[in-house]
N, CA, C and O of each residue as an XYZ file, in Angstrom:
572
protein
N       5.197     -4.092     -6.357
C       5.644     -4.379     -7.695
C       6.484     -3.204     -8.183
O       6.033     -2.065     -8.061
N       7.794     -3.439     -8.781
C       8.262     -2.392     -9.616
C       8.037     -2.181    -10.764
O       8.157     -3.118    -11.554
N       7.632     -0.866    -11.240
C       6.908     -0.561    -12.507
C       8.217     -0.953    -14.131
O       8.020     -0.848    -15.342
N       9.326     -1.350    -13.421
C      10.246     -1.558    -14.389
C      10.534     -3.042    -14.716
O      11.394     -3.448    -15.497
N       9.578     -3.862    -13.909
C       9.760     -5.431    -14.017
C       7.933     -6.161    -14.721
O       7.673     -7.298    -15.115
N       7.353     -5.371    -14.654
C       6.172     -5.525    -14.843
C       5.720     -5.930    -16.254
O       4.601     -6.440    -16.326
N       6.516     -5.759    -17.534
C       6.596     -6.274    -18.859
C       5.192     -6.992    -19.307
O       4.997     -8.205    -19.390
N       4.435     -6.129    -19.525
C       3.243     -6.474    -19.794
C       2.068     -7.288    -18.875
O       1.002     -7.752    -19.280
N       2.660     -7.305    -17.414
C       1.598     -8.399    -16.411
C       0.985     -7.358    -15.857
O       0.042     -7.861    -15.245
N       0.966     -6.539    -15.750
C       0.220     -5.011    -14.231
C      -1.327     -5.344    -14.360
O      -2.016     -5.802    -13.448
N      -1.687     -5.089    -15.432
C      -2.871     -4.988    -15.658
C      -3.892     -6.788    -14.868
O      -4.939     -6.857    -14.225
N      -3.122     -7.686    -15.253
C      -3.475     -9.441    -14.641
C      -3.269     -9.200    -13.109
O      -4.138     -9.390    -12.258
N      -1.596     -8.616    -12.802
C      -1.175     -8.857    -11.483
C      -1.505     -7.717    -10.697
O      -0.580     -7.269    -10.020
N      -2.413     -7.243    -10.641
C      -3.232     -5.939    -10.236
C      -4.268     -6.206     -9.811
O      -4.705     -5.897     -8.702
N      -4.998     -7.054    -10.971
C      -6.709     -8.193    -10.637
C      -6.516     -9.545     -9.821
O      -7.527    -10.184     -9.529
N      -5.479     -9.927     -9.506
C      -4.892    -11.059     -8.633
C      -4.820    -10.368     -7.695
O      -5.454    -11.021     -6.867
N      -4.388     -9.201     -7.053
C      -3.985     -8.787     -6.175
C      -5.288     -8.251     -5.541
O      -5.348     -8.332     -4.315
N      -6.420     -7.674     -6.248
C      -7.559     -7.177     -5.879
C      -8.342     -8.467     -5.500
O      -8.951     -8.596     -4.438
N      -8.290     -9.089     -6.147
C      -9.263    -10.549     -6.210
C      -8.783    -11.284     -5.351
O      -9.554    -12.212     -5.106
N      -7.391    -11.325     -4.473
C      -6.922    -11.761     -3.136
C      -7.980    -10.659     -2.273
O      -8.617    -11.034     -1.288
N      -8.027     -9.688     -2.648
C      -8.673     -9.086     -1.343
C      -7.193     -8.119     -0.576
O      -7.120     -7.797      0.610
N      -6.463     -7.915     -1.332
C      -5.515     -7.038     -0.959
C      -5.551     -5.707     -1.861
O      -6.316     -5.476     -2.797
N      -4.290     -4.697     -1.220
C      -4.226     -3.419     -1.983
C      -3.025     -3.741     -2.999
O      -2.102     -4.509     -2.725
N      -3.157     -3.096     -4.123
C      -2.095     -3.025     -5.384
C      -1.294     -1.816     -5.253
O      -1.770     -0.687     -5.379
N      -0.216     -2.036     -5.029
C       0.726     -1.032     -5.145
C       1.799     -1.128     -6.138
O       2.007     -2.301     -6.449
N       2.747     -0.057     -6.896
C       3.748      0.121     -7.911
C       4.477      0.818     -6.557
O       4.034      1.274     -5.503
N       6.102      0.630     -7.256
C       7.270      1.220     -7.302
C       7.955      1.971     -8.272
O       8.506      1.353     -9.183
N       8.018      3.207     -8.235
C       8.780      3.591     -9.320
C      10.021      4.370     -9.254
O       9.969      5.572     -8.993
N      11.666      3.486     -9.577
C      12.383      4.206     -9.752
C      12.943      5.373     -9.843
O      12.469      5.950    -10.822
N      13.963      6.206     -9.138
C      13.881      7.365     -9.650
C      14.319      7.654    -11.260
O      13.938      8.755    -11.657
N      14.907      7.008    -12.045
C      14.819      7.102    -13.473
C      13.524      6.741    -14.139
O      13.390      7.099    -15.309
N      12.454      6.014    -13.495
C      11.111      5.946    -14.000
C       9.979      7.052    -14.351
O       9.355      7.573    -13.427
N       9.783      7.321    -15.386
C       8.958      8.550    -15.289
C       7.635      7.830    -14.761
O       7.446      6.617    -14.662
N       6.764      8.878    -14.446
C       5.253      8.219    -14.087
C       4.131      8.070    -14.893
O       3.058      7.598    -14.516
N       4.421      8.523    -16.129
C       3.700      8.360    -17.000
C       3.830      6.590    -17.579
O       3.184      6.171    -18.540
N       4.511      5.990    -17.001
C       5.053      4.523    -17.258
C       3.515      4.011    -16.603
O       3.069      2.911    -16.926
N       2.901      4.750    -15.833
C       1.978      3.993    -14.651
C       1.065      4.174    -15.160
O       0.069      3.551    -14.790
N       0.956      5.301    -16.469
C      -0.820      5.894    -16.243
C      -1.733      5.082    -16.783
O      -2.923      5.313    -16.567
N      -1.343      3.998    -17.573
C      -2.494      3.016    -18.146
C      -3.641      2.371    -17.068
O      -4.819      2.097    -17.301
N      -2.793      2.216    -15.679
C      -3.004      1.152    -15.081
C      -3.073      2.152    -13.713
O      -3.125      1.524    -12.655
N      -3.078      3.188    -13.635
C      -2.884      3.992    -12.495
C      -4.284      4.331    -11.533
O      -4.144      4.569    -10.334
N      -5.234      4.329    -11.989
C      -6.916      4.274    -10.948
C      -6.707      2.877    -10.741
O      -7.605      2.555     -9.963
N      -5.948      1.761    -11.031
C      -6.526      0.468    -10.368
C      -5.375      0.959     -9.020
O      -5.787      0.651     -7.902
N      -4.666      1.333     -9.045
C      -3.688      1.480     -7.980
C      -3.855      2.233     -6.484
O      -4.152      3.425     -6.402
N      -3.628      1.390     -5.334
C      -3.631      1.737     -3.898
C      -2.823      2.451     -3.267
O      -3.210      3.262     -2.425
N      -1.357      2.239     -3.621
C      -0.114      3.272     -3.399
C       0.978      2.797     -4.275
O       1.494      1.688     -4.415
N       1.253      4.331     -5.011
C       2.443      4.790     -5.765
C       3.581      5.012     -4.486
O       3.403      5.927     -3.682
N       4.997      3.908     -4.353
C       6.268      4.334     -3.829
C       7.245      5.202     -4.666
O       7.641      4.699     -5.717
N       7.577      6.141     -4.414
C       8.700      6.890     -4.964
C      10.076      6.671     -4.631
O      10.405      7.175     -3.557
N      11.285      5.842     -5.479
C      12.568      5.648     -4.764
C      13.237      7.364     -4.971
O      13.361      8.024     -6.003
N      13.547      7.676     -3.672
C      13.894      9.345     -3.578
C      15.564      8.745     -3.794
O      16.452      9.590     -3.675
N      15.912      7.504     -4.064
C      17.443      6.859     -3.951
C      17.396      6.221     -5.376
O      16.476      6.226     -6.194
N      18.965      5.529     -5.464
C      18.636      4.309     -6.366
C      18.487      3.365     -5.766
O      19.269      3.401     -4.816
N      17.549      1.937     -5.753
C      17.502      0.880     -4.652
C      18.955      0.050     -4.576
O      19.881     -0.174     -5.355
N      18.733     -0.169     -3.652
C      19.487     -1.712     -3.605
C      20.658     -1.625     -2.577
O      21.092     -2.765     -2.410
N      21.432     -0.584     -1.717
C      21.291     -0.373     -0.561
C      21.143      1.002      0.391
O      20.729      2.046     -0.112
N      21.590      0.898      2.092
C      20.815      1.892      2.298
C      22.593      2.884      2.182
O      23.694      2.558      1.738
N      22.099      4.047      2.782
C      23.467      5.226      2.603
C      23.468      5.918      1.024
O      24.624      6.192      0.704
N      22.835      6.141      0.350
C      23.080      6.397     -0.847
C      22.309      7.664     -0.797
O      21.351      7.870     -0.052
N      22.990      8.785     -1.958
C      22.801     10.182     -2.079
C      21.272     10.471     -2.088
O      20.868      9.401     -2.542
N      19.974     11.356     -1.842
C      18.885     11.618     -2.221
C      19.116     11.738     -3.378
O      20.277     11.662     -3.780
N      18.145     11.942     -4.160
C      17.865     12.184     -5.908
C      16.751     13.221     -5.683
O      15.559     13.009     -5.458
N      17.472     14.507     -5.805
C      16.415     15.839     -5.179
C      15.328     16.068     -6.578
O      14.621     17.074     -6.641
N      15.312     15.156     -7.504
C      14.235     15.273     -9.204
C      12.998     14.736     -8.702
O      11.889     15.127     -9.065
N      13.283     13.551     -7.598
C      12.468     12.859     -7.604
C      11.160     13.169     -6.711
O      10.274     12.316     -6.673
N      11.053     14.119     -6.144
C      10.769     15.100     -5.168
C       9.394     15.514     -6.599
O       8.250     15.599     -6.154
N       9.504     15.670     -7.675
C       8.738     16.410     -8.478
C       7.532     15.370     -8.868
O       6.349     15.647     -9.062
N       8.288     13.877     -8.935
C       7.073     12.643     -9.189
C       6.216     13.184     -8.262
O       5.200     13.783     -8.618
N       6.580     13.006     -6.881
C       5.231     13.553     -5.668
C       4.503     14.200     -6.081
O       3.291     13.995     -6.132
N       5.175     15.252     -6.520
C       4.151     16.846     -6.499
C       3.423     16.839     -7.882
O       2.477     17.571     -8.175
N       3.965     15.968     -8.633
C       2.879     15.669     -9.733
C       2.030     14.404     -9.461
O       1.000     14.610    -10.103
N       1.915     13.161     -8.825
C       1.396     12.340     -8.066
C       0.106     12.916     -7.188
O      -0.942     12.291     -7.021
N       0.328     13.911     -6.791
C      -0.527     14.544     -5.755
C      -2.028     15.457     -6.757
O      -3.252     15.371     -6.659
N      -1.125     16.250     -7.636
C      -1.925     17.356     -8.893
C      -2.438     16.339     -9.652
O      -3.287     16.757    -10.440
N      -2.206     14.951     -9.720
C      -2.882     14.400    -10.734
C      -3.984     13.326    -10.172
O      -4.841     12.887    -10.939
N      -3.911     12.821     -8.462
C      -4.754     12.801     -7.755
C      -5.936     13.337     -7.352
O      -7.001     12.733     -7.230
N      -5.683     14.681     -7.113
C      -6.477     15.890     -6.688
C      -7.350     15.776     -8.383
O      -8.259     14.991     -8.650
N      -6.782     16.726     -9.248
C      -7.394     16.708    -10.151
C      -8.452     15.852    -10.826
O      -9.465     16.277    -11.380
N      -7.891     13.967    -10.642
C      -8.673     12.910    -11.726
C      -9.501     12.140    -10.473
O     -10.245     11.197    -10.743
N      -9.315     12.625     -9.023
C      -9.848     11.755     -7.930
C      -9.795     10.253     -7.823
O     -10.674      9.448     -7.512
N      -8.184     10.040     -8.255
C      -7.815      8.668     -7.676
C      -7.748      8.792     -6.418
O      -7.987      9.832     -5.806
N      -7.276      7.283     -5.734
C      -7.688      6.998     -4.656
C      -6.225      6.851     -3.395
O      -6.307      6.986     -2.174
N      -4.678      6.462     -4.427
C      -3.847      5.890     -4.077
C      -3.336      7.251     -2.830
O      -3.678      8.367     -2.440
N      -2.286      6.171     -2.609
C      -1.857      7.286     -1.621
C      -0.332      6.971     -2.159
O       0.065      6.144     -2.980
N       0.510      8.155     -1.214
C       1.810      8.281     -1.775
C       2.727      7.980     -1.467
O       2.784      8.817     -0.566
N       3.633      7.471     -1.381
C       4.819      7.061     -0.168
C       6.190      7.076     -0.658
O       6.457      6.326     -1.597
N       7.015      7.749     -0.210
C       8.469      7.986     -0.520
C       9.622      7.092     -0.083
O       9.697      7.141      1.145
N      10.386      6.436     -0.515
C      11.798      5.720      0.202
C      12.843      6.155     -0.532
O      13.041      6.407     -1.721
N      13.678      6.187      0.822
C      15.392      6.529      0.296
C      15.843      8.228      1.125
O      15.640      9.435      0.991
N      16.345      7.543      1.733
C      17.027      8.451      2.466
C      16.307      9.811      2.973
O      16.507     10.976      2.630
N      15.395      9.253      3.916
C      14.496     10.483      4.561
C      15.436     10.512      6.089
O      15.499      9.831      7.112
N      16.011     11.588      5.594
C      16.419     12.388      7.219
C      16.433     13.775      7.737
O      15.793     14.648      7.152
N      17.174     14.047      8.879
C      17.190     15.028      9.166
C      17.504     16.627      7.677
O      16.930     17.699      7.488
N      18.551     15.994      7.058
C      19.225     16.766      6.189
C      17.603     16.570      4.520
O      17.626     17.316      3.541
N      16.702     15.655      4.679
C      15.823     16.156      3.600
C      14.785     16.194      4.133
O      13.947     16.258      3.233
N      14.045     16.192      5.602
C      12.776     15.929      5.718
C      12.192     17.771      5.144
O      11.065     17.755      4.648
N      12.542     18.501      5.174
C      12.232     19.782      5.058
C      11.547     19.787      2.985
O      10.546     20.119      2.349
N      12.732     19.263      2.779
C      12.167     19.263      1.242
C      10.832     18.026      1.120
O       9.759     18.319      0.593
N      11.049     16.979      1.556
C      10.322     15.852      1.410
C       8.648     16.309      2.061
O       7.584     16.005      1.522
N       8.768     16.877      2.977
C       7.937     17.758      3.504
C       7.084     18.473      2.569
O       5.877     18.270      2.435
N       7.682     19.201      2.021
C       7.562     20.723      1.019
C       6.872     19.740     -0.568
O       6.412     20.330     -1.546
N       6.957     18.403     -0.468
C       6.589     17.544     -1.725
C       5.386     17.119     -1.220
O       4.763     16.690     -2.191
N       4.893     17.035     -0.486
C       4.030     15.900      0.570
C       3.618     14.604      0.324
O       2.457     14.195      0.302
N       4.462     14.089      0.172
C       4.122     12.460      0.323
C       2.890     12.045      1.574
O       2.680     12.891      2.443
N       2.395     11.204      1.594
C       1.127     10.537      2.423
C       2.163      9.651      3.468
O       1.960      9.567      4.679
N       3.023      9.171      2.932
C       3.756      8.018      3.636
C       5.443      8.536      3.509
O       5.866      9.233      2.586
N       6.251      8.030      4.635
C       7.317      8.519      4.293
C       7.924      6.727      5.161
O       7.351      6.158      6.090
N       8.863      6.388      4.624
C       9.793      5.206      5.228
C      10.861      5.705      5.311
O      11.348      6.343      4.378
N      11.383      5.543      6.307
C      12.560      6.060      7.593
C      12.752      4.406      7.472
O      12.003      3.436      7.590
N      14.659      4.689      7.066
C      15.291      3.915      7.525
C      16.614      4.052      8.660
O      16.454      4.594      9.754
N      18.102      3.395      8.152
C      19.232      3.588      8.633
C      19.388      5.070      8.609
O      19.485      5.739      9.637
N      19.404      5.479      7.602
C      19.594      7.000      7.654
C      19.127      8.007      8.788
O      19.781      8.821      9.440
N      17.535      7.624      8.811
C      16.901      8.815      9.686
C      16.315      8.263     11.028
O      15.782      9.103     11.753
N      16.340      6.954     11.461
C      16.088      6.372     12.241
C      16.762      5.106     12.576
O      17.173      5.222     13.731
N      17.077      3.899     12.076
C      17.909      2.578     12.734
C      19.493      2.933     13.095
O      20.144      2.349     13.962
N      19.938      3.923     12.321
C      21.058      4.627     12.348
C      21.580      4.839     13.186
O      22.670      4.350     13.485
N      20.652      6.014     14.113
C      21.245      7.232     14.920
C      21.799      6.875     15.769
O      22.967      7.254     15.843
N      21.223      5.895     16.936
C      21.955      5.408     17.683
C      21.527      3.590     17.987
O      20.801      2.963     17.215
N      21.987      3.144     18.917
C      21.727      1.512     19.393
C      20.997      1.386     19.929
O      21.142      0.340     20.561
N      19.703      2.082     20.247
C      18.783      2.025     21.281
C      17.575      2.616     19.974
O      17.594      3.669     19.337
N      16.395      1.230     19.915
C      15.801      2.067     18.779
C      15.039      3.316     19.297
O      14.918      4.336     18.617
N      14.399      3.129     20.877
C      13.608      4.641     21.018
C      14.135      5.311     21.744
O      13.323      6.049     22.302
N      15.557      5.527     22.196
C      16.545      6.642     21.443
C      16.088      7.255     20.076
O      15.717      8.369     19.705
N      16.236      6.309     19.626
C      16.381      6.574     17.682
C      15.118      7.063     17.497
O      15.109      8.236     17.124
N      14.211      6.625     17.614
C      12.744      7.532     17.795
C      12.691      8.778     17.962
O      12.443      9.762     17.266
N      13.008      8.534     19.160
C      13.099     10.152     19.683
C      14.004     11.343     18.820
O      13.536     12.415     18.436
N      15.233     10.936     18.644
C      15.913     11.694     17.743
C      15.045     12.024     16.573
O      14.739     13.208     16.426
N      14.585     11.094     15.679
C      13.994     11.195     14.534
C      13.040     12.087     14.529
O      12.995     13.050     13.764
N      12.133     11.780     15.484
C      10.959     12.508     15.502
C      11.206     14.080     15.933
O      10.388     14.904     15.523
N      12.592     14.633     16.957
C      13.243     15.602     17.291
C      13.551     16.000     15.910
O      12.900     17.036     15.777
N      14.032     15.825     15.049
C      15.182     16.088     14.033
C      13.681     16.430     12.639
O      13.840     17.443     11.958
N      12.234     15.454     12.328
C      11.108     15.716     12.107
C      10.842     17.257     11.544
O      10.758     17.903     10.499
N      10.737     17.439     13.720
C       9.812     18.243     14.180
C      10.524     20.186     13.950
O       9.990     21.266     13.700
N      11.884     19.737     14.202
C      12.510     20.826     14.214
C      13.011     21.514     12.564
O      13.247     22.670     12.211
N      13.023     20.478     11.981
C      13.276     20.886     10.477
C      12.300     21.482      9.611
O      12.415     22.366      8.763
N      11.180     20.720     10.057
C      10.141     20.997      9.015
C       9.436     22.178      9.890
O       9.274     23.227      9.267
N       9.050     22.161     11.073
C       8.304     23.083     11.789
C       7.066     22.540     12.291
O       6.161     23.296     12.645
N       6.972     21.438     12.342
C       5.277     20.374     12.647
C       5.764     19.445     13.203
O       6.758     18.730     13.073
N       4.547     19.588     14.152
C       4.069     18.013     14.943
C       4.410     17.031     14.665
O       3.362     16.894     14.034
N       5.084     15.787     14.443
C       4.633     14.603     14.205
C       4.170     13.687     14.941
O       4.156     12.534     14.510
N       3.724     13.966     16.116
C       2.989     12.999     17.011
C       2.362     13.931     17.483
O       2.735     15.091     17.659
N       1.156     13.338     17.755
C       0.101     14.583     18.641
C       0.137     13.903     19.985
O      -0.393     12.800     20.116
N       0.573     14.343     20.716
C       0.410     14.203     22.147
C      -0.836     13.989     22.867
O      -0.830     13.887     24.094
């Protein structure tokens, strides 16, 4: 769900979503502050962060949005919600270091940092996870 289409349903379409027996997750814009969420934020499974503006892929990072995380995380820790965190929009070689340095729980790799690189997707794997490992300084697969 995006937290900018939600016009008074989160709180119903949150208990539908639990009462399926599934997890509830928000989206929030990078012009969305997160305080948009907090009414409704302990019913929530995972907060997405657009690190882009949506709607397609190739588009600039939004290096602000990097700060939702790191307050996402301090306000986790602190109130012992449960959600976890997950970032989209342009995770690659050129931001995994910062995106890193935010720590998201989840990160989605698209065209940019993986379907991209080359025509062979595990080629593209491999690069990604090369490009990962060498930027940030960590593992991402344990052998």
């Amino acid at each position: 769900m995006h937290a900018e289409v939600l016009d008074g349903l989160a709180f119903r379409l949150i208990d539908q979503i639990h009462d399926a027996g599934l997890k509830a997750g928000i989206v929030l814009n990078p012009e969305t502050p997160i305080e948009t969420i907090f009414p409704y934020i302990d019913l929530l499974d995972k907060i997405t962060i657009m690190t882009v503006d949506p709607g397609f892929a190739g588009q600039r990072f939004i290096d602000g949005t990097l700060d939702k995380i790191v307050d996402l995380k301090k306000l986790r820790e602190e109130k012992g919600y449960k959600y976890v965190i997950e970032m989209d929009g342009s995770s690659n070689r050129k931001t995994f270091k910062k995106i890193d340095a935010a720590g998201p729980d989840i990160y989605i790799v698209g065209r940019s940092g993986l379907f991209g690189l080359t025509e062979q997707i595990d080629t593209s794997w491999e690069t990604m996870v090369k490009d990962y490992e060498e930027t940030t300084e960590k593992k991402l697969i344990n052998e």
